[in-house]
C-alpha positions as CSV (number, residue, x, y, z in Angstrom):
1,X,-13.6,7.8,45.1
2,X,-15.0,10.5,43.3
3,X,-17.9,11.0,45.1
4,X,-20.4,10.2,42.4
5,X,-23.6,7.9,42.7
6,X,-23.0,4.5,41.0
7,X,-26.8,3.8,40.4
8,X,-27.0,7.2,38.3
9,X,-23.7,6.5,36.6
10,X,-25.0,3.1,35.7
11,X,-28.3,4.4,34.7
12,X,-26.3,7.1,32.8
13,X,-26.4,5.0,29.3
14,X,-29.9,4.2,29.3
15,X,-30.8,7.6,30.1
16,X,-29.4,8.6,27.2
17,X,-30.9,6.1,25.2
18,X,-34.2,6.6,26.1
19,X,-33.5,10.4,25.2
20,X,-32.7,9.2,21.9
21,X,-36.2,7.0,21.4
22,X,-37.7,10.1,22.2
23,X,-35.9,12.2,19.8
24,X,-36.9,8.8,16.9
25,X,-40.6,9.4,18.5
26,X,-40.9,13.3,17.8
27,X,-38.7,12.5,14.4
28,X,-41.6,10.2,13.7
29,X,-44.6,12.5,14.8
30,X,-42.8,15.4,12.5
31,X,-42.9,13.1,9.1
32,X,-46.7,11.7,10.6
33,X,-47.4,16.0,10.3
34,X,-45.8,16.4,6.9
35,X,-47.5,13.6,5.3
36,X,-51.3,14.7,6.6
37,X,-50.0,18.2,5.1
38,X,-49.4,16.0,1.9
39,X,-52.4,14.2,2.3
40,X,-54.7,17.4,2.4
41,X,-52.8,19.2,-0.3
42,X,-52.4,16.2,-3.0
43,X,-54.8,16.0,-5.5
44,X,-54.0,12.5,-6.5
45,X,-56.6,9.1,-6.5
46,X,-54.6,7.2,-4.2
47,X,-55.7,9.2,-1.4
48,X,-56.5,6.0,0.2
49,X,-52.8,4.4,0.6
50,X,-51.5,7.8,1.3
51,X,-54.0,7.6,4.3
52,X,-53.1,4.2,5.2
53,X,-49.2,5.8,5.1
54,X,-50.0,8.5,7.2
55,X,-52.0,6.2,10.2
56,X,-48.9,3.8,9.8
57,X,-46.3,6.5,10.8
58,X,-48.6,8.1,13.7
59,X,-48.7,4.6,14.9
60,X,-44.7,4.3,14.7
61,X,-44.5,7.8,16.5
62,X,-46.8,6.6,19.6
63,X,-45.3,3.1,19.5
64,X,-41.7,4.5,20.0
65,X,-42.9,6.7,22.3
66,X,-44.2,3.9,25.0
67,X,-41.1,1.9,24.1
68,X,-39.1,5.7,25.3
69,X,-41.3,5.4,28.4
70,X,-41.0,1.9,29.6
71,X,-37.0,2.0,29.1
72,X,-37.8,5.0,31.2
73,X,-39.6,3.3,34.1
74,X,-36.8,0.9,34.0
75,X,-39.0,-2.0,32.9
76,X,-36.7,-4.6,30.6
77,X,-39.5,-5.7,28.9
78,X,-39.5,-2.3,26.5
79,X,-35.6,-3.3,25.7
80,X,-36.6,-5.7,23.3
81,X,-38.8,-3.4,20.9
82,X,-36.5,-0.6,21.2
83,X,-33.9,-2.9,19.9
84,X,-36.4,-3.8,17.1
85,X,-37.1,-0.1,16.6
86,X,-33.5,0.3,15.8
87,X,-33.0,-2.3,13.2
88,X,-36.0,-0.5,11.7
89,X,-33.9,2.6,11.8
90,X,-31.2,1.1,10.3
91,X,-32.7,0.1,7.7
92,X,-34.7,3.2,6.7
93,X,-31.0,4.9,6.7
94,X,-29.4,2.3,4.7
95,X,-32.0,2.8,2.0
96,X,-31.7,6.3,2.1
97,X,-28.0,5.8,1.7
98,X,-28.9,3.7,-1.4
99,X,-31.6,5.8,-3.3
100,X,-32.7,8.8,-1.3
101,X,-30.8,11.8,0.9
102,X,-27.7,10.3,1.1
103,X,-26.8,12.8,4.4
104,X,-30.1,11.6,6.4
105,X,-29.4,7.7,5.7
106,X,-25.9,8.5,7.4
107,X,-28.0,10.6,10.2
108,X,-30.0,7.5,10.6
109,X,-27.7,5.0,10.7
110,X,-25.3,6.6,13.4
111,X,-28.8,7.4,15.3
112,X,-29.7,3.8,15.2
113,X,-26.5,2.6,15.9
114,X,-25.4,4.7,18.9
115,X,-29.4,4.1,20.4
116,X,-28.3,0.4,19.6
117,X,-25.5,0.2,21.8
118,X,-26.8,2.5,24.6
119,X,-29.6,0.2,25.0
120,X,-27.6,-2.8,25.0
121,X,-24.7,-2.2,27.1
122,X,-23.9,-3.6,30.2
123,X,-24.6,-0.7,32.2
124,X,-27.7,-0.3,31.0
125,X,-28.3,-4.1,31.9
126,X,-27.8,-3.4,35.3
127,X,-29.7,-0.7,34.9
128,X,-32.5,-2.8,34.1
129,X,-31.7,-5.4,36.5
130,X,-31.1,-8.0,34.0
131,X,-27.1,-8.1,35.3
């Protein structure tokens, strides 16, 4: 035995996990900043969807935030949106991998996929106390 608690080694993966929500939710507040910096700066007549753009991604950056905390506080009911979250990320980087920075669809398609599989592992089921 090596001495080493079995609820914190279990909890382990979804501890990092949440970490990694986190990190998506201060990803998501930094675009939310750069797009009002847009937004003040841009002299264009669409100021209106740009707007709308800008309010969508703050909302993203608080939603994925609460999902972060509830996976947190253990509750299993944030599992299911953070596995939502994650197909949304992995989408966003397979575009990206398509038509935009072909480096940060890769970023976010490891980053989805590793947050993924923390999330849904076994460990992190009985972590939950779905097992």
């Amino acid at each position: 035995m090596t001495g080493e608690n079995p609820v914190t080694s279990v909890a382990a993966t979804l501890d990092w996990g949440v970490r990694l929500l986190y990190l998506q939710s201060v990803g998501m507040a930094g675009l939310t900043a750069y797009l009002i910096v847009l937004d003040l700066t841009s002299h264009d007549a669409n100021l209106g969807v740009a707007a709308s753009l800008t309010g969508m991604a703050a909302l993203a950056a608080v939603v994925i935030f609460f999902v972060a905390r509830g996976l947190g506080r253990r509750k299993v009911r944030a599992r299911g949106p953070a596995v939502v979250v994650q197909l949304f990320v992995l989408a966003t980087g397979g575009f990206l991998v398509q038509l935009g920075p072909v480096w940060l669809g890769l970023v976010l398609l490891v980053l989805g996929a590793i947050t993924a599989v923390l999330v849904l592992v076994p460990a992190s089921s009985r972590a939950l106390g779905v097992d």
